[in-house]
LOMITOR-533765 format. One line per 10 residues: number of its first residue (from 1); their letters; for each residue x, y negated, z of C-alpha. Coordinates in Angstrom, 2 decimals. Layout:
% LOMITOR-533765
NUM> a> X Y Z; ...
//
This chain:
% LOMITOR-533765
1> xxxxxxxxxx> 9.73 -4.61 -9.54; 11.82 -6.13 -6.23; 12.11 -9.90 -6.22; 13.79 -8.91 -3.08; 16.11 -5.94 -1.93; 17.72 -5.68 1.70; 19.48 -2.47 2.33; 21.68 -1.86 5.29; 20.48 -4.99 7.45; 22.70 -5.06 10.48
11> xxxxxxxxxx> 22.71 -8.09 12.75; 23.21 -8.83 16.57; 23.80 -12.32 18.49; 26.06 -11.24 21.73; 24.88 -7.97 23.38; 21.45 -8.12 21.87; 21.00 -6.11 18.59; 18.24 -7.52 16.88; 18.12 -5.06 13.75; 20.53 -2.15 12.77
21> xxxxxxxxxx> 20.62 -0.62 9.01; 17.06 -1.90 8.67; 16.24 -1.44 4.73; 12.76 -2.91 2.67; 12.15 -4.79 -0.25; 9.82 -7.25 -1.83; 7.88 -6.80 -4.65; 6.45 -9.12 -7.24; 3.43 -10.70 -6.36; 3.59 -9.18 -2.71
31> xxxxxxxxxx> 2.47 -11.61 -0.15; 4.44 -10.26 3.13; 3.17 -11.10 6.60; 6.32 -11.01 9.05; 5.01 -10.47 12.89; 6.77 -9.22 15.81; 7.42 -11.11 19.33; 9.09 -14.26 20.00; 13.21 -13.79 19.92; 12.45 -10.42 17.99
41> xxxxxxxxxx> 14.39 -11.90 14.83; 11.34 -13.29 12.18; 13.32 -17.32 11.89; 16.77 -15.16 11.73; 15.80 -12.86 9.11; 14.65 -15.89 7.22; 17.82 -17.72 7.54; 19.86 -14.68 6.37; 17.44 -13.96 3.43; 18.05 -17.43 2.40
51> xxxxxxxxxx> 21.86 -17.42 3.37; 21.97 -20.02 6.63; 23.30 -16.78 8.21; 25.57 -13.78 7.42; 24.59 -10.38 9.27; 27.10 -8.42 10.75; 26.58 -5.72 7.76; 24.01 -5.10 4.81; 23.36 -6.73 1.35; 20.72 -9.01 0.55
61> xxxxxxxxxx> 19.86 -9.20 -2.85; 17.44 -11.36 -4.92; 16.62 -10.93 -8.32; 18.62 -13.40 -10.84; 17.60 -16.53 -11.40; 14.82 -16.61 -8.37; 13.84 -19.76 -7.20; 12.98 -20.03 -3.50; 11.00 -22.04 -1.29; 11.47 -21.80 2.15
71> xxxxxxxxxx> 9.75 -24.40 4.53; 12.46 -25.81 6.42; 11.46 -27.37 9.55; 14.66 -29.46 10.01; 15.67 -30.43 6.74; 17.31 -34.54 6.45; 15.25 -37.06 4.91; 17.03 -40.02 4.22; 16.46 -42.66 6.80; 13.45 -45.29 5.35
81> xxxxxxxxxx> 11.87 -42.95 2.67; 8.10 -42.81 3.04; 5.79 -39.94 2.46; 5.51 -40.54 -1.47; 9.01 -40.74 -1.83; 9.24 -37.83 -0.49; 7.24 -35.72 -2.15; 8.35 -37.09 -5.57; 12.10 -35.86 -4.74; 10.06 -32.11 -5.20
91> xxxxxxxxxx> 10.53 -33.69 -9.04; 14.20 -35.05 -8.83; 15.07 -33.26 -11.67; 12.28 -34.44 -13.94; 12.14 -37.66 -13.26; 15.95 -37.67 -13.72; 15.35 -36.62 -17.55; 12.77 -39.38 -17.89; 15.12 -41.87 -16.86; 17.57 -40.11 -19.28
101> xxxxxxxxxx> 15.23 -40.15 -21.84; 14.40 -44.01 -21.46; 17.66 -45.04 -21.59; 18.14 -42.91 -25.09; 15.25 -44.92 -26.49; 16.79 -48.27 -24.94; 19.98 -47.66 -26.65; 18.27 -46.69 -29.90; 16.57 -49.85 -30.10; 19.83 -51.66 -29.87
111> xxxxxxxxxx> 22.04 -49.10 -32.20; 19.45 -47.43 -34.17; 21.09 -44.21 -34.35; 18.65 -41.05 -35.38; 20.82 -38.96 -33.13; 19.84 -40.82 -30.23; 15.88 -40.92 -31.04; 16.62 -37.08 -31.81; 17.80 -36.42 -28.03; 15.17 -38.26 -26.90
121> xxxxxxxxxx> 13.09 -36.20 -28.56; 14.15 -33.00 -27.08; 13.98 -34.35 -23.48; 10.18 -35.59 -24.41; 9.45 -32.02 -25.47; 10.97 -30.81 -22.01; 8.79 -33.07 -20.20; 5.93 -32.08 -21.72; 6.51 -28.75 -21.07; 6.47 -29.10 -17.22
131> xxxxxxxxxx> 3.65 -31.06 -17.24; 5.34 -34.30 -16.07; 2.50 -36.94 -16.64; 0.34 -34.83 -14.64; 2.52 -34.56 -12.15; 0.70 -38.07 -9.67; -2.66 -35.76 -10.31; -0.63 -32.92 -8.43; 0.79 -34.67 -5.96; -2.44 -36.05 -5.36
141> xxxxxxxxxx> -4.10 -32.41 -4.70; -1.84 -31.07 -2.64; -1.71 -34.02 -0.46; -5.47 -34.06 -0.04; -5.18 -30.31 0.18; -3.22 -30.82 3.54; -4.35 -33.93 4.72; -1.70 -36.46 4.05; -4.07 -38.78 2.58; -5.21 -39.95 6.18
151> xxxxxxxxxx> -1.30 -40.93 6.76; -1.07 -43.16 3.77; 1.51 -42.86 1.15; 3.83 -45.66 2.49; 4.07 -44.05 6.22; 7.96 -43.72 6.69; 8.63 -40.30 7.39; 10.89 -41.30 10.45; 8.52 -42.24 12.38; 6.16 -39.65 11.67
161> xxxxxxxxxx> 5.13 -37.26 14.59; 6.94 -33.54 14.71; 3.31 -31.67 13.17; 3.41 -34.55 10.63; 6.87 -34.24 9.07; 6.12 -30.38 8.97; 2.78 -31.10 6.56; 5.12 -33.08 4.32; 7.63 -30.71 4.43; 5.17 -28.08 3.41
171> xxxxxxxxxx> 3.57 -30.41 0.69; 6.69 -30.67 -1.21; 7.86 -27.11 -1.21; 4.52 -26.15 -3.06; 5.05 -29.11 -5.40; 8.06 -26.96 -6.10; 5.78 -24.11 -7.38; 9.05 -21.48 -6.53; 8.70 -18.05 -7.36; 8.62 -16.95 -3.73
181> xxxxxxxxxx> 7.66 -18.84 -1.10; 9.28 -18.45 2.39; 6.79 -19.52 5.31; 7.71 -20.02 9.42; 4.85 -20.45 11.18; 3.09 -22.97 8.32; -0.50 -22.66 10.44; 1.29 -24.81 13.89; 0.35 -28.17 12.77; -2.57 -27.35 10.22
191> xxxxxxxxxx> -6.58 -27.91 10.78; -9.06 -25.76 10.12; -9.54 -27.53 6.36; -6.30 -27.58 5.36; -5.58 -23.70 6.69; -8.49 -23.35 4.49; -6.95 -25.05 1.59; -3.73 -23.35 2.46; -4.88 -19.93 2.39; -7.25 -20.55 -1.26
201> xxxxxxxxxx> -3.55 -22.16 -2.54; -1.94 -18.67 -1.34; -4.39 -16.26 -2.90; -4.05 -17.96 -5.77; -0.33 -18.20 -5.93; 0.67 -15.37 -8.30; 4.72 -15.16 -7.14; 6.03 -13.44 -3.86; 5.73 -14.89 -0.70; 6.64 -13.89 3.14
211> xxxxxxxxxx> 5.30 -15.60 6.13; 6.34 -15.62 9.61; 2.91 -15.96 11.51; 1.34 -15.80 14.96; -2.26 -16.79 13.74; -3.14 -12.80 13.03; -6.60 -13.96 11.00; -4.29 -16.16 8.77; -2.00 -12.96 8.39; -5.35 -10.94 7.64
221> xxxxxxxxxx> -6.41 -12.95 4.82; -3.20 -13.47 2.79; -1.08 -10.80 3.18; -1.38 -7.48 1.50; 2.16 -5.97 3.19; 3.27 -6.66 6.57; 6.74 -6.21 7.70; 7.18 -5.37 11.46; 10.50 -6.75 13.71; 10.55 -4.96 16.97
231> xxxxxxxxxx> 12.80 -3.01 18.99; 15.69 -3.34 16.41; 13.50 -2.19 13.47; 12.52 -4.12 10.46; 9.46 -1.43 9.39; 6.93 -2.00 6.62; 3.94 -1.29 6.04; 1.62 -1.60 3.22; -1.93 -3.53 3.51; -3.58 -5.88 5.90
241> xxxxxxxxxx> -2.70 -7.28 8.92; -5.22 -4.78 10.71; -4.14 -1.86 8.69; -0.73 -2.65 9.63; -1.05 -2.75 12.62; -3.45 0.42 13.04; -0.54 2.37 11.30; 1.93 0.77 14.26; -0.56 2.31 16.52; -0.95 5.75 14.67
251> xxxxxxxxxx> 2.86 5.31 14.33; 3.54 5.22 18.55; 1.51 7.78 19.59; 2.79 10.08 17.29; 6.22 9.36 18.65; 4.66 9.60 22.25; 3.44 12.75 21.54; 6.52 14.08 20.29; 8.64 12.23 22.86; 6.54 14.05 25.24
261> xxxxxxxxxx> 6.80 17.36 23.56; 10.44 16.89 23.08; 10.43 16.18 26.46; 9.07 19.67 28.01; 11.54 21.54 25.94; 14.48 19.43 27.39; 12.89 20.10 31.10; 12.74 23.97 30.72; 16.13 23.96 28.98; 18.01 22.36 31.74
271> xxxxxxxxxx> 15.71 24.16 34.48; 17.32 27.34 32.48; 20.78 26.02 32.64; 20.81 25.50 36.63; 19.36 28.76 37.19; 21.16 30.66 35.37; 24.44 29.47 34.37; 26.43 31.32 36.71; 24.50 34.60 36.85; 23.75 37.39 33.70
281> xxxxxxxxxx> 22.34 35.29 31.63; 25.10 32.78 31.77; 25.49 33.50 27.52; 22.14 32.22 27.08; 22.71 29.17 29.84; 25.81 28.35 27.13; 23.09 28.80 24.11; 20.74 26.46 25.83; 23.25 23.79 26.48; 24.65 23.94 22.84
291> xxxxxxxxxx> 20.54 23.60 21.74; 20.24 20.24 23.98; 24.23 18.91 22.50; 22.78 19.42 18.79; 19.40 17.99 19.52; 18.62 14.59 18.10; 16.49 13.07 20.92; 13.47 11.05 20.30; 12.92 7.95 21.78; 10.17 6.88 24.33
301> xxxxxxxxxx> 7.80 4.57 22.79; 9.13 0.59 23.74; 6.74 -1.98 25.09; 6.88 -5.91 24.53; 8.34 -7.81 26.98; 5.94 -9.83 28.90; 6.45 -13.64 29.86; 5.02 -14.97 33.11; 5.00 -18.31 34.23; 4.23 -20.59 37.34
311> xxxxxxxxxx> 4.24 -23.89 37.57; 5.29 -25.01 41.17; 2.71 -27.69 43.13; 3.40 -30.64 45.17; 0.87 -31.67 47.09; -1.16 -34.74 46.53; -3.05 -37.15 49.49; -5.34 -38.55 46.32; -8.19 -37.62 45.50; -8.33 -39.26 42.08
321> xxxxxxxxxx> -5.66 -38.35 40.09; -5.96 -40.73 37.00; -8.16 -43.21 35.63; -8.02 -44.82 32.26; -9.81 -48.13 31.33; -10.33 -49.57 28.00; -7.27 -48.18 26.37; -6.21 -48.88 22.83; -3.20 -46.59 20.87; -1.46 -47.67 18.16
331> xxxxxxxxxx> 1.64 -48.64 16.27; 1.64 -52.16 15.67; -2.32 -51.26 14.65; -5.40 -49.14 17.10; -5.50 -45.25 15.98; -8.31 -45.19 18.15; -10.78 -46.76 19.66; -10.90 -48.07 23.32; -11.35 -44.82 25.23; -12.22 -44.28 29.41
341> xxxxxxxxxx> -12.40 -41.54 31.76; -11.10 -40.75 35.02; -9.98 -37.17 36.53; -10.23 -35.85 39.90; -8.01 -33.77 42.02; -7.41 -30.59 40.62; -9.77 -31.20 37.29; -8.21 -29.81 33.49; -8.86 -31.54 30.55; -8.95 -30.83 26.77
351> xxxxxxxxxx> -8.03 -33.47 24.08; -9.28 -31.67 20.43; -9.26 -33.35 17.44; -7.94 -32.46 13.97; -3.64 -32.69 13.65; -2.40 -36.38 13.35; -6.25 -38.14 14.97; -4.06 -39.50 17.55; -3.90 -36.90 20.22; -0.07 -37.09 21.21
361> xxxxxxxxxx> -0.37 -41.02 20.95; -2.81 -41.39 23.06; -0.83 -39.03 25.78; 2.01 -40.91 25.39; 0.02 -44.12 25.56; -1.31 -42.69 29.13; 1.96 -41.95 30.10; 3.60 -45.57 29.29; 6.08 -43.98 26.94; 4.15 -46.35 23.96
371> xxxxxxxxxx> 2.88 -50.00 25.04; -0.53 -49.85 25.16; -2.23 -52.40 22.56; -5.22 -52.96 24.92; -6.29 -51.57 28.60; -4.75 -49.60 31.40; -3.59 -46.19 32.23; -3.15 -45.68 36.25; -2.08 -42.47 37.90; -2.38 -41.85 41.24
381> xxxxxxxxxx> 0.47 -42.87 43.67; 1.27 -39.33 44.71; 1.27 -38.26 41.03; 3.72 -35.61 40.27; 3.79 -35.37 36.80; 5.26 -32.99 34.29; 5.49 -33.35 30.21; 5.69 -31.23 27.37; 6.21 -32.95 24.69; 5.58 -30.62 20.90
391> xxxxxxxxxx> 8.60 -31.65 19.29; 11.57 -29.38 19.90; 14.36 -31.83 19.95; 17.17 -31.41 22.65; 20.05 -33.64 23.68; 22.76 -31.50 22.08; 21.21 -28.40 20.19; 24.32 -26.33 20.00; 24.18 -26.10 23.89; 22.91 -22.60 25.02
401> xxxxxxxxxx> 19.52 -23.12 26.95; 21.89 -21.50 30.69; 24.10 -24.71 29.90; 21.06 -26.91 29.05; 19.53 -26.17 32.25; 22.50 -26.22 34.34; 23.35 -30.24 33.28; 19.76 -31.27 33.89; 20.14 -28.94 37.69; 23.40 -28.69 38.22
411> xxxxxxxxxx> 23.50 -27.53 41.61; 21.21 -24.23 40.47; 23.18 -20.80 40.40; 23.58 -19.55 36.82; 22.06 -16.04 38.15; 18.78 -18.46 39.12; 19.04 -19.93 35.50; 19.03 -16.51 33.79; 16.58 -15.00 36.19; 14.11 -18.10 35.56
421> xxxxxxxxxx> 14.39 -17.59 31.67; 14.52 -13.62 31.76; 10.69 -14.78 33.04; 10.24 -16.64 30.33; 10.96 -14.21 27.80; 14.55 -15.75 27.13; 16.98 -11.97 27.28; 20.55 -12.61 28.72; 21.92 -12.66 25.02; 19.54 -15.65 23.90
431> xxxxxxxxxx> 20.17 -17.29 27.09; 23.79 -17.73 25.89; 23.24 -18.71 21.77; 22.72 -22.46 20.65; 19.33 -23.57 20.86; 19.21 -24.83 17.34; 20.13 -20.48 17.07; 16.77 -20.26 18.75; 13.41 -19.97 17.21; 10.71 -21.97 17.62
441> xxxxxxxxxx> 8.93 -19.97 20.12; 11.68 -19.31 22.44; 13.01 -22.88 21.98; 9.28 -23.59 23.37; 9.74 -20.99 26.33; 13.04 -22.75 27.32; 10.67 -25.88 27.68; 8.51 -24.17 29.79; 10.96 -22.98 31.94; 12.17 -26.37 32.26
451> xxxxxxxxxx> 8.97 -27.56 33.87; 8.85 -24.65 36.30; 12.02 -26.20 37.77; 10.31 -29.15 39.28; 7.27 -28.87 42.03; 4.22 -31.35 40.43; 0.20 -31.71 40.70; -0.30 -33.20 37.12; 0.93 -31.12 33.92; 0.83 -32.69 30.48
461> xxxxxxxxxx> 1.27 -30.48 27.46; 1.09 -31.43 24.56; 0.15 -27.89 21.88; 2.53 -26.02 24.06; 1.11 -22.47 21.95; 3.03 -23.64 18.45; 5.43 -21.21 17.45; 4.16 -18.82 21.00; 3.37 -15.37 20.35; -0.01 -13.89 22.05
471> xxxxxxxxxx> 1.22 -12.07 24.88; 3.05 -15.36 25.83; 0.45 -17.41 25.31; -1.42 -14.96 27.70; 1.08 -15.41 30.27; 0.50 -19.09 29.73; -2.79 -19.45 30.02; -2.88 -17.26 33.16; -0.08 -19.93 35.01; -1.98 -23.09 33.42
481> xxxxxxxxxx> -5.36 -21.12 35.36; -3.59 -20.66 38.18; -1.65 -24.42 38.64; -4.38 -26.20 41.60; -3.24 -29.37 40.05; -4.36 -31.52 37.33; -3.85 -30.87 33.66; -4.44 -32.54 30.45; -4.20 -30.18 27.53; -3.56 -30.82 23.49
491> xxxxxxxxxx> -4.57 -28.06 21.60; -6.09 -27.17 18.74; -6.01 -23.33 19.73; -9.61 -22.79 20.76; -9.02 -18.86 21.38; -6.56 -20.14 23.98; -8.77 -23.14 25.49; -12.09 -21.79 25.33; -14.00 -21.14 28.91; -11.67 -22.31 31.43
501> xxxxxxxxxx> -11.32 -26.27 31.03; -13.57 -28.35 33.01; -13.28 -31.17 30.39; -13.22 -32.15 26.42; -12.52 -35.39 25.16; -12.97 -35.29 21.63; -10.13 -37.72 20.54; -11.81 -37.34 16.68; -14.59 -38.77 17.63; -12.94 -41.87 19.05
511> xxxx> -10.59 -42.81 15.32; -10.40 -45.06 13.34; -8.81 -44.09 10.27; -10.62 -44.44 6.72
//
């Protein structure tokens, strides 16, 4: 039986139709991988399943009285709550009834009324039933489940990092235990363990669920339907990941073939027509012609579009690009311990370690954006340096990303801007929608088409492959290759690090965490 029925699905942003009269449906206990490129229309879909958008036409419909989680990235958490806070508001409701309940047992003390002790009663039995004095031994397994323990349950969530407000996020939507769970990307700011844990806690999970992934092994290994968004198609397809996608495969060459086919019969038809439409066989020319008007013609087979990148390079007179002595990153407290190196001209270096060791700290440590608590950080005077920073948080998030770029260069032609993010990945009609309209991977390819507007020797990116598809990520790793300069890389990607960095430092290695 559908949890889940869309029939109809119709919906464009400006002159780019990202689905038209797409139909599918969820079933029970399907778990529903969601893949397709970056700007294809995953995050929208989401947002119009769970009613953040209207489409331009088609009906969404849930089954009554579904309750859906959906792991919302930018959801407001009251300024000053800390992590256990947090997760206990997954509970509101409960612990709402045991303060109701209380206060009936308060006020029977004082009035002694039966009726009273009877409500309370009731409420206890409704307790009971959800299992609300076990609830501290949940909260406790999920949050060892994803690794929250190693934040500490009094960490305010406000000043938590951009991977670690996601975790939390994520933690109390499965506290939740919905009916269907609704996943973007939940993999970006995970470990190995806790994708581990995460993917146990998924095959176990007994409602629906779809999820919006990039990690393709993840897909593999919870998902038993996958959902396709390409080319203005939403198309489904029943099993694995692989399956899936050897079906997409079996799928286009069929259509090639027939394209092709099609395409010889449309050739000697018109050939035909020329030669003869003037001459004795003119009443067959006319049949011909009234063939090809009638003729519903097949498509060509479409291919993804294909970012590229290049990072422009300044020159440096230096041969040593950065050296680090003795220093110590923290809040208030060391996350780490002392750490040293030094980089060359031209040298790359990886920072691994699990999510939350310390990695983006100790960047922005290096980069003076944090005090350091101990030591020194000195780059060399020719230094040309260019950040990513993970988080995708912009001045003013309804701006379109042509208007974002244009107030940081505002001497730059608009045709430059478009023709710079057309590059990227970014089409003409997402060049032109809010950011916050965006998803997360072509929010992420705005930001790297930011840094391609300034010439430097020394990149800084900080897990610049969150929310990036894999022929992006390609293009990526190709410009990052290519860039003479220096480079210091967070990432916890090893299919996209491994072989081509001259460096590791293992920030894990250097914590200090209990």
């Amino acid at each position: 039986m559908a949890v889940l029925d869309v029939s109809g699905l119709t919906m464009s942003f400006a002159d780019k139709k990202l689905y038209d009269d797409a139909n599918f449906q969820l079933e029970r206990g399907e778990h529903m991988g969601v893949v397709g490129q970056n700007g294809a229309g995953k995050s929208t879909l989401i947002k119009i399943l769970i009613g953040q958008l209207l489409p331009v036409d088609g009906r969404v419909q849930w089954q009554k009285n579904t309750k859906i989680g959906y792991l919302d990235q930018y959801v407001d958490i009251p300024a000053g709550m800390n992590l256990i806070d947090f997760l206990h508001t997954a509970f509101a409701d409960l612990y709402a009834i045991n303060d109701q309940m209380n206060q009936l047992y308060q006020d029977y003390a004082t009035k002694m009324d039966d009726r009273l002790l009877t409500r309370a009663g009731r409420l206890q039995e409704e307790l009971d039933a959800h299992n609300f004095y076990g609830l501290e031994t949940e909260i406790e397994r999920v949050m060892a489940g994803l690794g929250l323990n190693e934040l500490g349950k009094e960490h305010v969530v406000a000043e938590m990092s951009g991977g670690q407000r996601s975790k939390i996020i994520l933690a109390k939507m499965l506290l939740e235990n919905p009916d269907v769970i609704l996943l973007d990307e939940p993999t970006n700011y995970l470990d190995t363990a806790h994708i581990e844990w995460l993917i146990e806690y998924l095959n176990d999970f007994a409602g629906a669920a779809m999820i919006i992934s990039h990690d393709y092994d993840f897909l593999e290994r919870v998902t038993n339907t996958i959902v396709d968004v390409s080319f203005g198609k939403i198309t489904k397809y029943r099993g694995s990941f692989k399956q899936a996608m050897r079906q997409k495969e079996e799928k286009k060459a069929l259509q090639e073939r027939e394209y092709e086919k099609q395409q010889e019969v449309i050739d000697k038809a018109e050939h035909f027509i020329r030669k003869n439409k003037a001459g004795s066989k003119s009443t067959m020319a006319k049949s011909r012609e009234k063939m090809l008007a009638r003729m519903t013609r097949i498509d060509p087979p479409e291919d993804n579009l294909k970012a590229s990148f290049n990072f422009p390079y300044e020159n440096t007179g230096s041969a040593n690009a950065l050296r680090v002595e003795n220093i110590q990153a923290g809040y208030g407290k060391p996350l780490l311990a002392p750490v040293t190196f030094s980089m060359t001209g031209g040298e790359k270096l990886l920072f691994s370690g699990f999510n939350g060791v310390g990695k983006s700290t100790l960047i922005k440590t290096i980069l003076g954006k944090i005090p350091a608590l101990s030591g020194t950080s000195t780059f060399s005077p020719s230094a040309k340096i260019s950040y990513f920073d993970q988080d995708l948080i912009w001045d003013d998030p309804t701006k379109a990303p042509l208007q974002t770029i244009q107030d940081q260069f505002p001497t730059m032609l608009p045709k430059t801007i478009r023709q710079r993010l057309a590059k990227a990945g970014i089409n003409a009609a997402n060049a032109q929608k809010p950011m916050n309209l965006l998803s997360g991977g072509e929010q992420t390819k705005v930001k790297l088409a930011l840094l391609e507007l300034t010439p430097s020797n020394f990149l800084i990116l900080d897990e610049p492959t969150n929310h990036l598809d894999d022929e992006t990520k390609e293009g990526l790793k190709r410009a990052l290759q290519n860039f003479p300069g220096n480079l210091i890389l967070v990432s916890h990607e090893q299919s996209f690090t491994n072989g081509w960095l001259d460096k590791v430092l293992n920030v894990e290695k250097l914590s200090l965490k209990k």
